[in-house]
C-alpha positions as CSV (number, residue, x, y, z in Angstrom):
1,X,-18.6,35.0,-10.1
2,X,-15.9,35.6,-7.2
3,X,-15.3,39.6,-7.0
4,X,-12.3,39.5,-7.2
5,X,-12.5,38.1,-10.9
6,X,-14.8,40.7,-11.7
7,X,-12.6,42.9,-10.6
8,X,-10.1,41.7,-12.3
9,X,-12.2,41.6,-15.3
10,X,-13.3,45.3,-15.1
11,X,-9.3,46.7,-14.8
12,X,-8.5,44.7,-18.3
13,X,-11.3,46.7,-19.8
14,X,-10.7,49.6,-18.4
15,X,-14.3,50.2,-16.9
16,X,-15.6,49.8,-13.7
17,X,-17.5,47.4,-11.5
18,X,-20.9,49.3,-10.3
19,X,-23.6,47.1,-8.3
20,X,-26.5,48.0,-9.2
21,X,-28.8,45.7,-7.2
22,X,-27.4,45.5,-3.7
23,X,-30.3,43.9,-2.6
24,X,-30.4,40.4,-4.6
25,X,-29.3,37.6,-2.9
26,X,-26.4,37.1,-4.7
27,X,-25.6,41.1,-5.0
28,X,-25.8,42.3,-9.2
29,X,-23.1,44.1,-10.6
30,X,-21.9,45.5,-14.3
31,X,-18.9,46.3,-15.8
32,X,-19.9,49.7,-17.1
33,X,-18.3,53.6,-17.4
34,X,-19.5,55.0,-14.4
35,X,-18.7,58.6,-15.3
36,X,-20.8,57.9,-18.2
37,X,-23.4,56.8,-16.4
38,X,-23.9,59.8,-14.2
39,X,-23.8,62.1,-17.1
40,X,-26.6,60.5,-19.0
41,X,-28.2,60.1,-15.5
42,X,-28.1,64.0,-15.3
43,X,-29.1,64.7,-18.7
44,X,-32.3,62.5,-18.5
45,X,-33.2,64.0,-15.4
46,X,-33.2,67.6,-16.7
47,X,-34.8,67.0,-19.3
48,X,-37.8,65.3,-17.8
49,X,-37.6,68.9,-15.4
50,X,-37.7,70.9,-18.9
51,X,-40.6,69.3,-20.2
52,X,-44.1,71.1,-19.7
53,X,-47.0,69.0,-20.2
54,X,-50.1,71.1,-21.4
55,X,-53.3,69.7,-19.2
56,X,-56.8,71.0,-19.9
57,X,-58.2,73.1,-16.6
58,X,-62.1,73.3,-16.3
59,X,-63.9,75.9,-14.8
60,X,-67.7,75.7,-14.1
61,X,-70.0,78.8,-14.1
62,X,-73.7,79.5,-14.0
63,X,-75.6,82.1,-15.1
64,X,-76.5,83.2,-11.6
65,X,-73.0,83.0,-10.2
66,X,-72.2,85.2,-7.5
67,X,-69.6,87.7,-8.7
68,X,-67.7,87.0,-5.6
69,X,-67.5,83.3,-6.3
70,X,-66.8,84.3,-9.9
71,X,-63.8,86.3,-8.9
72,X,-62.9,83.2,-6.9
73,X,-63.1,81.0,-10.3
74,X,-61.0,83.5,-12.2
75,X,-58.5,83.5,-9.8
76,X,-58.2,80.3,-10.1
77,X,-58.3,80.0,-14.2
78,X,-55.7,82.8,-14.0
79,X,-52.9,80.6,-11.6
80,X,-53.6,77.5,-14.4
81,X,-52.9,80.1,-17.1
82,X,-49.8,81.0,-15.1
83,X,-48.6,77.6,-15.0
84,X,-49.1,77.2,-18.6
85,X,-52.1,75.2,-19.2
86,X,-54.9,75.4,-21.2
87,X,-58.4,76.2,-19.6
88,X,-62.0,75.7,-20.6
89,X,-64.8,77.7,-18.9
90,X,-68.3,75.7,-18.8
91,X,-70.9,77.6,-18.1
92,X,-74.3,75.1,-17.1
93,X,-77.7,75.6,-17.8
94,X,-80.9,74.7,-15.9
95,X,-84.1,74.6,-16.8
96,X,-85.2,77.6,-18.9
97,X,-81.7,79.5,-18.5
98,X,-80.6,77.3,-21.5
99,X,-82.9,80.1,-23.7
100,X,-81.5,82.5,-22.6
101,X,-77.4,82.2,-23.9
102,X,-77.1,85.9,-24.6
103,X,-76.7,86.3,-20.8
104,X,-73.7,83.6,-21.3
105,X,-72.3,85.4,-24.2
106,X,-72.0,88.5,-22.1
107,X,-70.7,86.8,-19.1
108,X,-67.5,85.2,-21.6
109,X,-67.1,88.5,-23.0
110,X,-66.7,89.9,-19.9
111,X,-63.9,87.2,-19.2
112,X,-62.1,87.7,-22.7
113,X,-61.9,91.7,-21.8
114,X,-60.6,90.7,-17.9
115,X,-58.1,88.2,-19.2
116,X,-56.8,91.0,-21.6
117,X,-53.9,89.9,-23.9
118,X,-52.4,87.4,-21.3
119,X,-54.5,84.6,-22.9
120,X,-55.4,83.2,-27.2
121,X,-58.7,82.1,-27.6
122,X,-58.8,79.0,-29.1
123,X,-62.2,77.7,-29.2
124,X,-65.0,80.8,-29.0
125,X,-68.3,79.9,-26.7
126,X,-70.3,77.4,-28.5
127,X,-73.1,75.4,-27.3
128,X,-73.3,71.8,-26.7
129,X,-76.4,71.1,-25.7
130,X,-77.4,72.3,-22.0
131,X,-73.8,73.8,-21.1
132,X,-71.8,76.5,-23.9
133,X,-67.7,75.8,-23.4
134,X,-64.7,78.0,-24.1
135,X,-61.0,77.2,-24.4
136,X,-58.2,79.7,-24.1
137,X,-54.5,79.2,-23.6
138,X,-51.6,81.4,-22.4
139,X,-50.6,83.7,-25.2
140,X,-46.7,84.5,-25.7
141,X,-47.6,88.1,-26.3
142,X,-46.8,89.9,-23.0
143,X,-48.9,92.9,-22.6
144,X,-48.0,96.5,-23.5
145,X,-47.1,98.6,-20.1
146,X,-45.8,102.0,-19.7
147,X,-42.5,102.6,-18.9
148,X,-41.6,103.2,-15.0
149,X,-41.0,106.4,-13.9
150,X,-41.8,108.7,-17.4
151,X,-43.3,112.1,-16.4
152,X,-46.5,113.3,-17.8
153,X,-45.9,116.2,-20.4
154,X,-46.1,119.7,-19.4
155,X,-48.2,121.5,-21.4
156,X,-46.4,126.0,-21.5
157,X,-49.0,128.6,-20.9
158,X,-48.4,131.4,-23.2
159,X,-48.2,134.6,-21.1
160,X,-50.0,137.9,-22.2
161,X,-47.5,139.6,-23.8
162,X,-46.9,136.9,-25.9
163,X,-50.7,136.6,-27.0
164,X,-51.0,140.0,-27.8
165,X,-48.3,139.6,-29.9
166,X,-49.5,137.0,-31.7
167,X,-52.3,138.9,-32.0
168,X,-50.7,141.8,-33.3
169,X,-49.2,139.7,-36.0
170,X,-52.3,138.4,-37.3
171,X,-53.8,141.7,-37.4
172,X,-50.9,142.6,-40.0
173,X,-51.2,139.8,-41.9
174,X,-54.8,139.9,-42.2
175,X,-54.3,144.2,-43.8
176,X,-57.0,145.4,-41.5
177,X,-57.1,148.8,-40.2
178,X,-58.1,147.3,-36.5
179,X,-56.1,148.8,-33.9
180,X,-54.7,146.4,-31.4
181,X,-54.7,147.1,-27.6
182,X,-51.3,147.8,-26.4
183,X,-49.8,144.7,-24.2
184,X,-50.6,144.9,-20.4
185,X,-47.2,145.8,-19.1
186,X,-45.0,143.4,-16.7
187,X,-46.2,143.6,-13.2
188,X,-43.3,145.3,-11.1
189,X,-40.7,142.8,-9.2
190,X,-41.8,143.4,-5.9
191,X,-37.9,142.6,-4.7
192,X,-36.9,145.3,-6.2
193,X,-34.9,148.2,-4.4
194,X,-36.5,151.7,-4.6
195,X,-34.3,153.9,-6.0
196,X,-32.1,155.7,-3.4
197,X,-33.3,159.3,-2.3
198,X,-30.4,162.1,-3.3
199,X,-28.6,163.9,-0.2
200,X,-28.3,166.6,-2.2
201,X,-30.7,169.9,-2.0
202,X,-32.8,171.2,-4.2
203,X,-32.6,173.8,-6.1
204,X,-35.0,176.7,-4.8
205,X,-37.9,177.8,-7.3
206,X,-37.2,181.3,-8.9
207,X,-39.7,183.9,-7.5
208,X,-41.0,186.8,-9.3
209,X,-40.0,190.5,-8.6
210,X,-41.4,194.5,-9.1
211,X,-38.6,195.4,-9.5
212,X,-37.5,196.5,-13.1
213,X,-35.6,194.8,-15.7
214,X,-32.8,197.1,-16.8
């Protein structure tokens, strides 16, 4: 069709003429709403961003893991949790280790506690054969943390006085004929001015006389 038809053809409709295949030999076009089109382009995009799939992470272990590779491993299983996915730890038996699973059952513990309430178990360790799997996924619950910047309480000292006070006041309530030690008295305030000497002079002692009283 010429283009200029389509053209044509587009303006009587009210729409648009949008190639859409620049590269065919002749060129494809549509009559279409290109506004439209952009929108819904937009929307499908997004939500194709907003959608999460959940993938299954798998993290071997062995019962004689080094604990540095093991903190290598958990680093790891803690990023997939990050990311939302779910994650199962295998932990692989050789030989005789296989009777020996309470070694395994301490080890997952051990990764339950570290993992703390940042994860959900969903399948506990169970064993299949020579290897004992367990699944956990992100939990929504975020954990409990103290707020930032509350100061520990202060706990008041009671001071001397006030214990032999209460003291005192047990003694009377309890009727007994006890006598209760006076209170230590308040240390002086060393800042304290001395009192001021008096300018004036004293008086002289009387001294005592022979001579008669008349």
């Amino acid at each position: 069709m010429p283009c200029d038809r389509a053209l044509g053809m587009a303006r009587d409709a009210g729409l648009d003429l949008v190639e859409v295949s620049p590269n065919e030999s002749p060129p494809v076009c549509r009559i279409m709403d290109y506004g439209k089109s952009l929108y819904e382009k937009k929307k499908r995009i997004k939500a194709s961003a907003q959608s999460h799939q959940v993938t299954l992470k798998e993290i071997r272990l062995r019962p004689k893991t080094d604990p540095h590779d093991r903190s290598i491993k958990m680093s790891r299983a803690v990023r997939f949790l990050g990311e939302g996915h779910k994650v199962q730890f295998t932990m692989l038996f050789r030989g005789r280790e296989r009777f020996h699973r309470e070694v395994a059952d301490a080890i997952f513990k051990g990764i339950i506690e570290e993992l703390g309430e940042t994860v959900r178990v969903d399948q506990f360790p169970s064993m299949h054969g020579r290897r004992m799997t367990m699944v956990v996924s992100p939990s929504k619950k975020k954990p409990t943390a103290k707020a930032p910047g509350s100061a520990p309480k202060r706990t008041s000292i009671p001071s001397a006085s006030a214990g032999a006070a209460a003291a005192a006041a047990a003694a009377a309530a309890a009727g007994g004929d006890e006598e209760v030690p006076p209170a230590p008295a308040a240390p002086a305030d060393a800042t304290q001015a001395p009192p001021e000497a008096s300018s004036a002079p004293a008086a002289p002692a009387p001294t005592a006389t022979d001579e008669p009283v008349n």
